[in-house]
C-alpha positions as CSV (number, residue, x, y, z in Angstrom):
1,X,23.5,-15.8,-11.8
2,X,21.0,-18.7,-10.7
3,X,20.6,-21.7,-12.3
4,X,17.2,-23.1,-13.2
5,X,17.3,-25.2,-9.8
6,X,18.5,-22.5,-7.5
7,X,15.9,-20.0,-6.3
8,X,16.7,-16.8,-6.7
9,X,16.8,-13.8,-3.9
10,X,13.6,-12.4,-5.4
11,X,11.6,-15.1,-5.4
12,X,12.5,-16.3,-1.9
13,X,11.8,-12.4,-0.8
14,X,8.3,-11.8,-2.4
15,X,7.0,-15.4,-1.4
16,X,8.3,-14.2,2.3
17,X,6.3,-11.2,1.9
18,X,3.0,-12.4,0.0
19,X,2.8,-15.3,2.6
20,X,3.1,-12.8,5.2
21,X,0.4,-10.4,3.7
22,X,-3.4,-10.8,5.5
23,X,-4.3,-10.5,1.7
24,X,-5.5,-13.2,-0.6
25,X,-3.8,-13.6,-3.9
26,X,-6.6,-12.5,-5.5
27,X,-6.7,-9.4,-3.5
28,X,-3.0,-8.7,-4.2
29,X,-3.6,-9.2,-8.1
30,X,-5.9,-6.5,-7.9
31,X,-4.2,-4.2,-6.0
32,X,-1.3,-4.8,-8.4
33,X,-3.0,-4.7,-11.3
34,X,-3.3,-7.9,-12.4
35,X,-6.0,-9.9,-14.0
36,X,-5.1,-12.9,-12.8
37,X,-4.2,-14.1,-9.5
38,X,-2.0,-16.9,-10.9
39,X,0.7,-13.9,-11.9
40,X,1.2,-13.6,-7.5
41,X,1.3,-18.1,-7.7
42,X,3.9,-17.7,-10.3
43,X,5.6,-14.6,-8.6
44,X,6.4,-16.7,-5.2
45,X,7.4,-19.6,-7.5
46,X,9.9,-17.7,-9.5
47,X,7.3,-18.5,-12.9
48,X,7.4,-14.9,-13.8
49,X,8.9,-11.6,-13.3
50,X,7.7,-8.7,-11.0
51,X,7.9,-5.1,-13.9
52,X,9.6,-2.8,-12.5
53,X,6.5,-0.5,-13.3
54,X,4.3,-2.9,-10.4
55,X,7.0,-2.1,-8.0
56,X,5.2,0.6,-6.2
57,X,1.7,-1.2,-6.5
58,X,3.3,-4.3,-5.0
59,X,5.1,-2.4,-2.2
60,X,2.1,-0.3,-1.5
61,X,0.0,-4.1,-1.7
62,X,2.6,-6.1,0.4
63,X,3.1,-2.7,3.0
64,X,7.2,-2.8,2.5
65,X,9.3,0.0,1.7
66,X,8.8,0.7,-2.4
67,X,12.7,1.6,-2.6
68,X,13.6,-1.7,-0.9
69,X,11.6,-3.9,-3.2
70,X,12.9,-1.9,-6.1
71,X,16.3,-3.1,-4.8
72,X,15.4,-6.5,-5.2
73,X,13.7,-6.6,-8.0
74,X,16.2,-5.4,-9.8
75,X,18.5,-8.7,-9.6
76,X,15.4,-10.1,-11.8
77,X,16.9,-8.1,-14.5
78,X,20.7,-7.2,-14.0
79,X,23.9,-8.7,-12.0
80,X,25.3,-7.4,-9.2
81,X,27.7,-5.1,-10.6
82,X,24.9,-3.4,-12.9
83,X,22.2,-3.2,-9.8
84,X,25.0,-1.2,-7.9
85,X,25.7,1.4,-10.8
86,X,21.7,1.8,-10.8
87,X,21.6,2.1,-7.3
88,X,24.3,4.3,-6.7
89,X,22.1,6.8,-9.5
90,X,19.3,6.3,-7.8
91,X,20.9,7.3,-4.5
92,X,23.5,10.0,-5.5
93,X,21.1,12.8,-4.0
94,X,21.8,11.1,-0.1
95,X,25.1,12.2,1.4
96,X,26.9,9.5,3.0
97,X,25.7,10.5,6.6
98,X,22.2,10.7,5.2
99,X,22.3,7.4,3.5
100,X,24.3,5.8,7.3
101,X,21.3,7.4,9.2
102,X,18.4,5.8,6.5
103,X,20.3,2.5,7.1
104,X,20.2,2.4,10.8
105,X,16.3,3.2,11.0
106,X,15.2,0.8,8.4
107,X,17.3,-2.2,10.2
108,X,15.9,-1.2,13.4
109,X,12.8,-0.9,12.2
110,X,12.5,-3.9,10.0
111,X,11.9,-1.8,6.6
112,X,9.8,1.3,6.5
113,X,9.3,2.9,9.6
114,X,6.0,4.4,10.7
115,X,7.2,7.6,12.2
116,X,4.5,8.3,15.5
117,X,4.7,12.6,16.5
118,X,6.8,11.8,19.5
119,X,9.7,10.3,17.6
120,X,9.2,13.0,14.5
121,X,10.0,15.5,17.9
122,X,12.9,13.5,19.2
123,X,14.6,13.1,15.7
124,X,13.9,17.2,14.8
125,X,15.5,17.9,18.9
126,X,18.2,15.6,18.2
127,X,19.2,17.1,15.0
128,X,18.8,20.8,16.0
């Protein structure tokens, strides 16, 4: 639990990311939906929470994997413990092989990979 002086993991994520976007606020309210741009100020500040509904508009907005940002902005809402349990719902469908190989591309990629013809051949060889 954070305390009204410590900043949470969301906020210091989304500001990394919206500071890192080529788009203005503006442009990332409207992408999102917002009518305002002052809801993406108060987002990086930690004014306001990111619905969990936005969360594929925001990815989509910001370019980072929607699952991870789901992740994340699910400590807005729940501890720890609960944001497992969710998680481990969400996920149930990958085996644990599946979810080890999804773990290694996304680190080595930095997020969501962007998967070129040659590397959807190598992966389909490998796994043949």
């Amino acid at each position: 639990m954070t305390t009204n002086t410590e900043e949470s993991k969301f906020t210091r994520y989304i500001r990394s990311k919206i500071e890192a976007s080529e788009k203005s606020q503006r442009e990332l309210a409207e992408l999102v939906g917002y009518n305002n741009q002052n809801m993406i100020a108060m987002l990086k500040t930690g004014g306001v929470k990111l619905a969990l509904d936005r969360v594929p508009a925001m990815a989509q907005a910001l370019k980072v994997d929607p699952l991870d940002l789901f992740k994340i902005a699910l400590t807005q809402f729940y501890d720890e413990d609960t944001c497992k349990a969710l998680l481990g719902i969400i996920e149930a469908d990958l085996s644990p092989v599946e979810r080890e190989i999804l773990e290694i591309v996304r680190a080595s990629s930095s997020g969501t990979p962007e998967l070129t013809e040659e590397q959807k051949k190598k992966l389909t060889d490998l796994f043949s």
